[in-house]
N, C-alpha and C positions, 0 to 999 in steps of 0.2 A: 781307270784310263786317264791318260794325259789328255789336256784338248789340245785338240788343232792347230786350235787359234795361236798361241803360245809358242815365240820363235825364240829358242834358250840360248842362241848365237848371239842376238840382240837384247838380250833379258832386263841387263839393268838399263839399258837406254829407254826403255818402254815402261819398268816398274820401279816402282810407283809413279804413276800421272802426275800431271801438276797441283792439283789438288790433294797428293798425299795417298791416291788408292792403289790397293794391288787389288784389281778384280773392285768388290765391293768391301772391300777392310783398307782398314784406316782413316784419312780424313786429319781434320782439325778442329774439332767440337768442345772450343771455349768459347767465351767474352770477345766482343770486339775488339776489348783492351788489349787482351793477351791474343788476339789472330792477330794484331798491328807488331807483338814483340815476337812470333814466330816468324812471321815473314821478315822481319830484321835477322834474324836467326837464317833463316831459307837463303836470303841473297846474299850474307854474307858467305852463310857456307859453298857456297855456287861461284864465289868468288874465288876462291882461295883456294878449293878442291883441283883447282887447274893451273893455281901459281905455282911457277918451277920452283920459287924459295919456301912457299910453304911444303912442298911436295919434298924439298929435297932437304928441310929441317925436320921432319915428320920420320925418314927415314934415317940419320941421322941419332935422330933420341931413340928411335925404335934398335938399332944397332949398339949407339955408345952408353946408353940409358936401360933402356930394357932389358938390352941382352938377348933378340933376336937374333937370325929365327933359334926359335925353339924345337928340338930334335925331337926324331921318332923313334920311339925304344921299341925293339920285340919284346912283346912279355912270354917269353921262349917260356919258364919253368910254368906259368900259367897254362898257357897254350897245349903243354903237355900232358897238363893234369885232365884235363877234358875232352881233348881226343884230337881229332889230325886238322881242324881247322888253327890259323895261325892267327892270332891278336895281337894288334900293335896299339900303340900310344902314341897322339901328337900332344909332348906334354908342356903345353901352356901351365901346368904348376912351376915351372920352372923360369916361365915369365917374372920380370920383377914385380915385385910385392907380392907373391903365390899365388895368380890367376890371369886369365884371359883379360878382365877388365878394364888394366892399365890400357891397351889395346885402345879402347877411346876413349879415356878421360884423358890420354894427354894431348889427345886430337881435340877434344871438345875444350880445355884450360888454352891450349893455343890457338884453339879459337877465341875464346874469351879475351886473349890479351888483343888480337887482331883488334876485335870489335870495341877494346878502351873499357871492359869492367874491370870490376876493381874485388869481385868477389862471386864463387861459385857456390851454388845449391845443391845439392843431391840427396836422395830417402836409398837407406842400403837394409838389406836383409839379413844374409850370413856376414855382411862388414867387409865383405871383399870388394865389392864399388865402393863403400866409405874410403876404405885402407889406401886404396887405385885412386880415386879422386885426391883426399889428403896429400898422397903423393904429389900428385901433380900439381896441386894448390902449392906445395914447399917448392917445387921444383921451380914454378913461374913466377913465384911470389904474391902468389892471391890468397884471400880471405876465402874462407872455406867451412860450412857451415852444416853437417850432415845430421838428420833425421832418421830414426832409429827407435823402432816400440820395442818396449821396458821388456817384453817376454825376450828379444833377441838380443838384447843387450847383456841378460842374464845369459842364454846361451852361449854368445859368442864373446864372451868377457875380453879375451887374449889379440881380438880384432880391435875394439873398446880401446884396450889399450894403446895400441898402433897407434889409432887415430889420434886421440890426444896429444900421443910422442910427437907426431908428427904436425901439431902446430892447431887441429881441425877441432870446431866446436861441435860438441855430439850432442845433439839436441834427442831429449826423453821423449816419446811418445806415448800415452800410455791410457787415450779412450778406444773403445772399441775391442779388439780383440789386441791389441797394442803390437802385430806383427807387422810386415810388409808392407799390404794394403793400406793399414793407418800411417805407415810413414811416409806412403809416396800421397794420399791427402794433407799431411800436415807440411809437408816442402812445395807442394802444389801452392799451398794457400800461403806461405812466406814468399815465394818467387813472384806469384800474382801483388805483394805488396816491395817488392824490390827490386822489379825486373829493369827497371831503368839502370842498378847500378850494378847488378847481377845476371849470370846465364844460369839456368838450371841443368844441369849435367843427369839426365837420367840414367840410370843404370842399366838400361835392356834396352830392347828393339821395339817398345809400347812409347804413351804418348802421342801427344798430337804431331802433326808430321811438322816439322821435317826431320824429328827424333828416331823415330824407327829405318828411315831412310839412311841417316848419319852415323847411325851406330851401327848397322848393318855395313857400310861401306867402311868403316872405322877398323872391324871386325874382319872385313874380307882377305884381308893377314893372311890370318889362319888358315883358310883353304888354298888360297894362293900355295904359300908354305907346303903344305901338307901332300897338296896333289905334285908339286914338284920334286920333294924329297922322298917321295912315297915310289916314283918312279924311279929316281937315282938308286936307292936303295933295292928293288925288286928287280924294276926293268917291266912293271905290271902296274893297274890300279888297282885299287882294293876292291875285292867283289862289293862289300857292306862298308858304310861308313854308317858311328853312332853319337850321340849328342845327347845330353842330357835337357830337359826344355821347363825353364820353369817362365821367365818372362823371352826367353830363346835369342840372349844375345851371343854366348861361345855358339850355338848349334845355327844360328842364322849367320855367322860369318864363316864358322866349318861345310854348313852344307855347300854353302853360294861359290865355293871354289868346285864343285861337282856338278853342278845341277843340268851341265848340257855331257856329263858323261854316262855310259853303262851301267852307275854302279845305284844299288842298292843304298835309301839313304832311309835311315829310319830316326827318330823324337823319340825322350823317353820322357814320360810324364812323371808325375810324383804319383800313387794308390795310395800312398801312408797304411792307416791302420785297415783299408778298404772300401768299399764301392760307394757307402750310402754317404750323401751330402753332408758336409761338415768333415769327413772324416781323411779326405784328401784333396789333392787340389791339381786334377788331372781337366783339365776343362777344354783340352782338343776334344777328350775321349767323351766327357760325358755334359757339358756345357752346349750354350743355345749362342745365337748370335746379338749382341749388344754391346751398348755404347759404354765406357767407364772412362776415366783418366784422361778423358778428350779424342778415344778413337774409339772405332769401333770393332772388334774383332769376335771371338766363340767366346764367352764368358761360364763361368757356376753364376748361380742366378738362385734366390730363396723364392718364398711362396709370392712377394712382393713385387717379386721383379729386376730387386736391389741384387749385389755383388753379396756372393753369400761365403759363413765363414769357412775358411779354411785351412787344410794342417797337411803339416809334412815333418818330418824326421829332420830333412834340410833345409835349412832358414833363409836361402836364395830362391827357395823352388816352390813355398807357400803363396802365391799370387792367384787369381780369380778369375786369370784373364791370362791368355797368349799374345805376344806380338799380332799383328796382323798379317804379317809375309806369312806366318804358321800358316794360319787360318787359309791361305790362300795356298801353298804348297799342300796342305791337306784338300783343297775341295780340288786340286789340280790333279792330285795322285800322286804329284811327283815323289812327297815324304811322306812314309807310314809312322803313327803318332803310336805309339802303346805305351804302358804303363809298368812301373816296376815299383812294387811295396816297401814297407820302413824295413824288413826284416829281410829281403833278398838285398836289398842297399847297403844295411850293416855287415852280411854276410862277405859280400864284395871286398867291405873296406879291409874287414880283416884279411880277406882274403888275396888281396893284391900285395895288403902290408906284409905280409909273412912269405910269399911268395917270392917276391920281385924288390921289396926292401923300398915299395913307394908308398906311400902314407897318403892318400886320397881325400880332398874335400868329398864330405856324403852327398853335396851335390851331383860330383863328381861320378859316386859308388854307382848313381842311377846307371847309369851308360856303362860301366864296367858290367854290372849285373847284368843287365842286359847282351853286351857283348860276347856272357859268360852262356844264358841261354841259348844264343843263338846259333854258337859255338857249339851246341850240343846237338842244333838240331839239322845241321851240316854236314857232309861227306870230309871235305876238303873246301880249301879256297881261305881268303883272308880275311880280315875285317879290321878297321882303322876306326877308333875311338878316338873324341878328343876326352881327353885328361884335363879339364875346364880350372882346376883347382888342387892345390896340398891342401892336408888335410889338419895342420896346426892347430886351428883356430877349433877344430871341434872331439881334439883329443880328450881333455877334463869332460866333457860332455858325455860323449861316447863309454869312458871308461867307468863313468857314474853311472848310466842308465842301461849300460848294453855289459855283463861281467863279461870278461873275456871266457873264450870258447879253449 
């Protein structure tokens, strides 16, 4: 059940508090140092978030730059193949640089220029925030510095690439399990030593506040878009909308355009190879509450206490931790979180590519898969997926480890 208390009319005026919480997630849990460069961070973006010129350069690059908005496909042949429910796509693949991302890294780089740095940070996973950041670093003329374990590096070679085309230093990370989580401590702890001349640009809705707040509203595009065009196009909303959730920056800007409507919103988590710890990194589903990365939200946790390891198929979706909005939409009712495995994700991918001729990041396959289930377990009615990602960067991957079917 939803509570009460919770007026979705007023939603973002109320959450996050000033302190950075939705409910009891979130916060700002560093150093003195670095709460004195968040709140530099906090007032400036509060500043600007209501300038008519930032407001009206923002859309602007989102139009002449991006190539917004990005349209809603029927996957009619899909749709067919599975029975009389209807699946659409809002496909942010088609955003510039193949994903949702750019979405706020060039809100967050035009911030940076605002605030007089001279160089931006960021840790990427599948390289699609790298690729989105980079971009934006070319665009504004900043230094740009991205953080990247060796295991995802080898994955996502063809992103690797981008980056460097694109001007941006890819820094190795390669203690610990050398994924995600080590590349957002290894840019954590560079920014902690250059935040005077640099913003750190996170890639998701995690982070101490006023990060999950900025990227969330950075992000709110997308459902804006969606719930607009979704009605030009029907003349209805989608009964179901889905999102794929690994740190839940495409599914916290898609949900947030629904969240005071009828419709069905549901999280797809990553199961990878399944259930037991280590083996996936679904931590709505099966994660306790704890603090990491400077917030607090549902974490994986080992026998210690600490962030524990883990795996996914897609190398954006391997995180330890959720956003905190998650964590708060889930203990609210509002979004149901569930899980989709390495092997119904690869299934997807193929299966949208051969279908509809879209080539799906497997971040992306999660929510396809999904949408594919749910699709089955429907009379009638529609469902609206976002499309978070193309699927370029993890074709040599895929066709090395998955033979084709």
């Amino acid at each position: 059940m939803i509570l009460k208390d919770v007026d979705f009319n007023n939603y973002f005026k109320n959450y996050p508090n000033d302190e950075g919480y939705f409910g009891r997630y979130g916060g700002c849990f560093v150093s003195d140092e670095l709460k004195a460069a968040m709140r530099e961070i906090n007032d400036a973006y509060f500043n600007i978030c209501q300038s008519r010129r930032f407001i009206s350069e923002l859309r602007r690059i989102r139009k002449e730059f991006q190539g917004r908005p990005t349209p809603i496909t029927h996957l009619e042949r899909l749709s067919n193949q599975i029975g009389n429910v209807h699946i659409y796509a809002k496909r942010e693949d088609l955003n510039h640089s193949g994903a949702h991302k750019l979405n706020h890294c060039m809100g967050e780089a035009l911030l940076a220029k605002y605030m007089g740095k001279k160089k931006v940070i960021a840790e990427t996973g599948a390289g699609q925030h790298g690729v989105a950041l980079a971009t934006a670093a070319a665009h504004f003329g900043l230094e740009c510095d991205i953080y990247m374990g060796s295991v995802d590096i080898k994955k996502q070679a063809p992103n690797v690439a981008r980056m460097k085309i694109l001007g941006a230093n890819v820094v190795e990370v390669t203690h610990g399990l050398a994924t995600l989580k080590e590349a957002v401590d290894a840019a954590f702890e560079a920014y902690a030593k250059e935040y005077k001349d640099a913003i750190y640009c996170i890639g998701s809705v995690l982070g101490p506040h006023p990060f999950p707040m900025m990227v969330r509203d950075f992000q709110h595009v997308v459902g804006e878009e969606s719930r607009e065009q979704f009605l030009e196009m029907t003349g209805y909303l989608p009964d179901s909308i889905v999102a794929c959730v690994g740190g839940g920056s495409n599914a916290a800007g898609f949900f947030s355009g629904f969240l005071n409507d009828p419709v069905d919103i549901y999280g797809v988590e990553p199961l990878g190879r399944g259930a037991t710890l280590g083996d996936h990194a679904a931590s709505l589903n099966y994660g306790t509450e704890g603090v990491m990365h400077g917030f607090n939200s549902i974490m994986l946790k080992d026998e210690n206490g600490e962030p524990a390891p883990v795996y996914s198929v897609a190398s954006g979706l391997d995180y330890p931790s959720s956003g905190p909005e998650h964590a708060f939409w889930q203990e609210l009712g509002r979004v149901k979180y569930d899980v989709i495995d390495d092997e119904e994700a690869i299934d997807a991918f193929f299966r949208l590519s051969r279908l509809e001729g879209i080539i799906p990041a497997i971040e992306s396959s999660h929510a396809v898969a999904y949408a594919m289930k749910l699709a089955k377990e429907k009379k009638h009615g529609s469902i609206l997926l976002c499309l978070s990602g193309r699927g370029d960067k993890d074709m040599d991957y895929v066709l090395e480890n998955f033979p084709m079917k």
